[in-house]
VEXDREN-2710 file (C-alpha; in Angstrom, 1 decimal):
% VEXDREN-2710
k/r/px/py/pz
1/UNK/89.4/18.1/-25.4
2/UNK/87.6/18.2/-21.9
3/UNK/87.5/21.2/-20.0
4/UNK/90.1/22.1/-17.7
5/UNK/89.2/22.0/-14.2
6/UNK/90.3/24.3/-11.5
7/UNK/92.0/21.5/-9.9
8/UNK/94.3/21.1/-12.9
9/UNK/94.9/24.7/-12.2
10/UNK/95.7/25.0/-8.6
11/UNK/97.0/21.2/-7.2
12/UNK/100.7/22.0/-8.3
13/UNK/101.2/19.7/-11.2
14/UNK/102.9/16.2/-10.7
15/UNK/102.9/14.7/-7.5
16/UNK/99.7/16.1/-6.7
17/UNK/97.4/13.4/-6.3
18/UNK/99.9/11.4/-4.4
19/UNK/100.3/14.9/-2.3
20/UNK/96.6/15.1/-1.6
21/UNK/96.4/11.3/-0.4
22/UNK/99.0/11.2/1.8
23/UNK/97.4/14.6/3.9
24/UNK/94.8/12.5/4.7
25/UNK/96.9/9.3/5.0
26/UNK/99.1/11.1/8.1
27/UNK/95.6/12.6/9.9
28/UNK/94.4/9.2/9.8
29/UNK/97.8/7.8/11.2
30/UNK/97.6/10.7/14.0
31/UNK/93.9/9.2/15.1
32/UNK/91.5/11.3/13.1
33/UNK/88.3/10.4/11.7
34/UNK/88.7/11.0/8.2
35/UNK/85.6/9.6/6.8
36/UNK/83.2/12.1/7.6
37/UNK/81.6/12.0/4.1
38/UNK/81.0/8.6/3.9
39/UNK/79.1/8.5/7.7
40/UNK/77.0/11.7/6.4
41/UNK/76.0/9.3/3.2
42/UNK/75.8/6.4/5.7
43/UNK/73.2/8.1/7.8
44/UNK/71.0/9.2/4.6
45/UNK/71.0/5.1/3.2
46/UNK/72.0/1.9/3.9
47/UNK/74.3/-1.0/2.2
48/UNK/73.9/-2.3/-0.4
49/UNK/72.7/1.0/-1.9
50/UNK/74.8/2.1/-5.6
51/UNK/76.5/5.6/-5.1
52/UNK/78.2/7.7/-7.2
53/UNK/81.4/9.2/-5.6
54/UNK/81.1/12.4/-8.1
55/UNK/84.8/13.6/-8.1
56/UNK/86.2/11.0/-6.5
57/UNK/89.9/12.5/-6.3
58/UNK/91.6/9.7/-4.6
59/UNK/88.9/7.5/-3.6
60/UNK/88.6/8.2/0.1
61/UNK/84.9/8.3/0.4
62/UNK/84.6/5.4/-2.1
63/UNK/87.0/3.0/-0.2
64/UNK/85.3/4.1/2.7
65/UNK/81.5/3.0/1.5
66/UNK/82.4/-0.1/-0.2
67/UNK/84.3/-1.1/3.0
68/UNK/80.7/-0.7/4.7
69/UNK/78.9/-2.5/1.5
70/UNK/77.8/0.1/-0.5
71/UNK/78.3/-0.3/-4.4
72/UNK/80.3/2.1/-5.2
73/UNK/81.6/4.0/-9.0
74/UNK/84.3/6.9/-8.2
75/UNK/84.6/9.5/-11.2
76/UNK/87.3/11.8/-11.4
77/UNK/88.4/13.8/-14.5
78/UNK/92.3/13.8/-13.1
79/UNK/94.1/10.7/-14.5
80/UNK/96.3/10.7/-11.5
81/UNK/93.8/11.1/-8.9
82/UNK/92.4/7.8/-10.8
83/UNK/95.2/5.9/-11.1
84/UNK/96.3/6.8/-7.0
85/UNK/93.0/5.0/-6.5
86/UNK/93.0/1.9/-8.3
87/UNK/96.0/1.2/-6.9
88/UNK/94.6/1.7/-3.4
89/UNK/91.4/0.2/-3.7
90/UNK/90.7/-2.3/-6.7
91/UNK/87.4/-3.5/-5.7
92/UNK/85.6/0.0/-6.1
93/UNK/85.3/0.7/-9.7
94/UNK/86.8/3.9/-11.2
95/UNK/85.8/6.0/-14.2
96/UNK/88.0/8.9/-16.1
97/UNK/85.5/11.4/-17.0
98/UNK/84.3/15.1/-16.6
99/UNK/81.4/15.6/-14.7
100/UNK/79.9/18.0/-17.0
101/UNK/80.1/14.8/-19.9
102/UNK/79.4/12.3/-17.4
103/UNK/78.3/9.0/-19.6
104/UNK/78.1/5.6/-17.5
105/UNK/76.6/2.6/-18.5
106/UNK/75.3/1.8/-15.4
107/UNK/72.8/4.9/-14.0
108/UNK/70.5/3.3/-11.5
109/UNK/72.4/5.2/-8.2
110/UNK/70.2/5.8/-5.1
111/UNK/72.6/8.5/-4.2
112/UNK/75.7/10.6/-5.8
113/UNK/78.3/12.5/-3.5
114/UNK/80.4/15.4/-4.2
115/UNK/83.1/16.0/-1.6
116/UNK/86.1/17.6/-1.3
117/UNK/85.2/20.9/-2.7
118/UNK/84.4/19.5/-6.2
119/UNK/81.7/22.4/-7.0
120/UNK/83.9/25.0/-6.8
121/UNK/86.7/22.9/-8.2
122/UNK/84.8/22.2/-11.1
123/UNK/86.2/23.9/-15.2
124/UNK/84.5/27.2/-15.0
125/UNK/81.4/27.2/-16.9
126/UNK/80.5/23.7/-16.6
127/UNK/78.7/23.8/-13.4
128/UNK/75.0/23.4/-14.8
129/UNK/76.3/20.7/-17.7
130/UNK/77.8/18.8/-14.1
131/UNK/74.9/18.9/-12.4
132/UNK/72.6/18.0/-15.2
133/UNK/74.8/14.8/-15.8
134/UNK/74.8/14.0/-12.2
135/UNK/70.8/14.2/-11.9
136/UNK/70.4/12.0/-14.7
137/UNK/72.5/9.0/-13.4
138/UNK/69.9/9.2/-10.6
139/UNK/67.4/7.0/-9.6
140/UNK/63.7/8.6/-9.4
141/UNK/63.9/10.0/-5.8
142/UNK/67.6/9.9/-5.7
143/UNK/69.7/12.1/-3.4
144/UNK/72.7/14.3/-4.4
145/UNK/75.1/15.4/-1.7
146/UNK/77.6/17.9/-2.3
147/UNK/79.7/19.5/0.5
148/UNK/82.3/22.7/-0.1
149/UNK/83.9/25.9/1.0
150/UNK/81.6/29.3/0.8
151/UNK/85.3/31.7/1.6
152/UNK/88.7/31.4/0.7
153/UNK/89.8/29.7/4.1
154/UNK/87.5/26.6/3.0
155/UNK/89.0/26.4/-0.8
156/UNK/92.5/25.4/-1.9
157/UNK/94.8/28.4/-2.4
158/UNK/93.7/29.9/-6.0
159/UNK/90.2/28.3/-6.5
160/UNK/87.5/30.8/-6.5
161/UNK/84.5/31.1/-4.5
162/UNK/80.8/29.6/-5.8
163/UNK/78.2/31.1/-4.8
164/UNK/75.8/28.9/-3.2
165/UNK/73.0/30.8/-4.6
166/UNK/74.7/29.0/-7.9
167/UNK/74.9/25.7/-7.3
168/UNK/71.2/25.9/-5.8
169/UNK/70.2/27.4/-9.1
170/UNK/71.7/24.8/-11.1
171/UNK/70.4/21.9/-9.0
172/UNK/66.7/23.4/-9.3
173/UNK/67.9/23.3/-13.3
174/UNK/68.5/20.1/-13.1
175/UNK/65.2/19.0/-11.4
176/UNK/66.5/18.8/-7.9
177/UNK/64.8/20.1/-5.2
178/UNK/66.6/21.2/-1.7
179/UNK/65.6/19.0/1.5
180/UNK/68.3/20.0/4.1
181/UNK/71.4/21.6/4.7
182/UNK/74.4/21.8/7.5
183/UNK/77.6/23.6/8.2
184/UNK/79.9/20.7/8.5
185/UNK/79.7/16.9/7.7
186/UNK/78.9/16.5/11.3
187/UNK/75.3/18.1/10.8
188/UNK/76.4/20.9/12.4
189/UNK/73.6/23.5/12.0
190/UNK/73.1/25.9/8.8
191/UNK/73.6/29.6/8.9
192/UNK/73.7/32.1/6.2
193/UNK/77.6/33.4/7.9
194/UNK/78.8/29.6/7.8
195/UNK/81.8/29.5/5.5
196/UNK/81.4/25.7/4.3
197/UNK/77.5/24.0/3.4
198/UNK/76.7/20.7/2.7
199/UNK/73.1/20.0/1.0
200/UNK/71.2/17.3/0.0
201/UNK/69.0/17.6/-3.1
202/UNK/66.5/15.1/-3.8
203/UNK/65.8/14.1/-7.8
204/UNK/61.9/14.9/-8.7
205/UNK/62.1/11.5/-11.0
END
């Protein structure tokens, strides 16, 4: 059995993943720019770079970076989330696994995101495992990105709050090394009262 994410806990059950796509499918009908992710990654490494979209959900970021060329492999440990994005995008390739057992064949990536609050979203426990499988499908030098809610007004209703101090900790465990960190996807500048972070860890190799 894998472990049982947060997500599984708090999405509402069937209909979910379908649910959380189609928020994102109305802001961008309305006009908004929702592909802040994949710019931040964008700005950090160009096409044809291989990233791994670390609980991919959906696929938004994915789609977004192999639109722009980027080689792209979305993991998600939700079968729905999976199966909502192969059906919306069939040239990125999608995996069903845990993060914390993360096994792919291929683990040459120059770069690995983790949007959409997938820290804090993660089964409780497996945080360290997750970030230790992550590090390891990097390249020497590689870059993990992670961005996610530090208060409850930043999380989905139910999830919990991780610490930053945390996922810092088990970066450093798995022989990443801080190298810069904002409020917002738009690089909007760090502070210790800002309620969301997103960092960028560099792989020692």
């Amino acid at each position: 059995m894998e472990p049982r994410t947060r997500w599984s806990e708090v999405s509402g059950g069937p209909g979910a993943a379908t649910a959380y796509q189609q928020r994102f499918d109305d802001l961008a009908a309305k006009g908004m720019d929702i592909h802040g992710e994949a710019a931040f990654v964008a700005s950090l490494l160009t096409p044809p770079a291989r990233v791994l979209d670390a609980g991919c959900g959906t696929g938004r970021v994915a789609t977004q970076l192999t639109a722009l060329g980027y080689h792209c492999v979305g993991v998600d440990a939700d079968a729905a989330m999976i199966e909502v994005a192969e059906q919306r995008d069939p040239a990125t390739t999608w995996v069903r696994q845990d993060l914390s057992r993360l096994q792919l064949r291929s683990q040459a990536f120059e770069l690995a995101v983790l949007a959409g609050n997938v820290i804090p979203l993660l089964a409780p426990g497996t945080l360290l495992d997750a970030m230790a499988r992550v590090s390891a499908h990097l390249q020497p030098g590689g870059l993990v990105v992670a961005g996610f809610g530090l208060d409850p007004s930043h999380l989905p209703q139910g999830c919990p709050v991780t610490p930053l101090e945390d996922y810092d900790r088990a970066c450093e465990v798995a022989g990443l090394t801080l190298t810069r960190r904002f409020s917002t996807w738009g690089r909007d500048t760090w502070r210790p009262e800002s309620g969301y972070a997103v960092s960028v860890h560099r792989s020692g190799g």
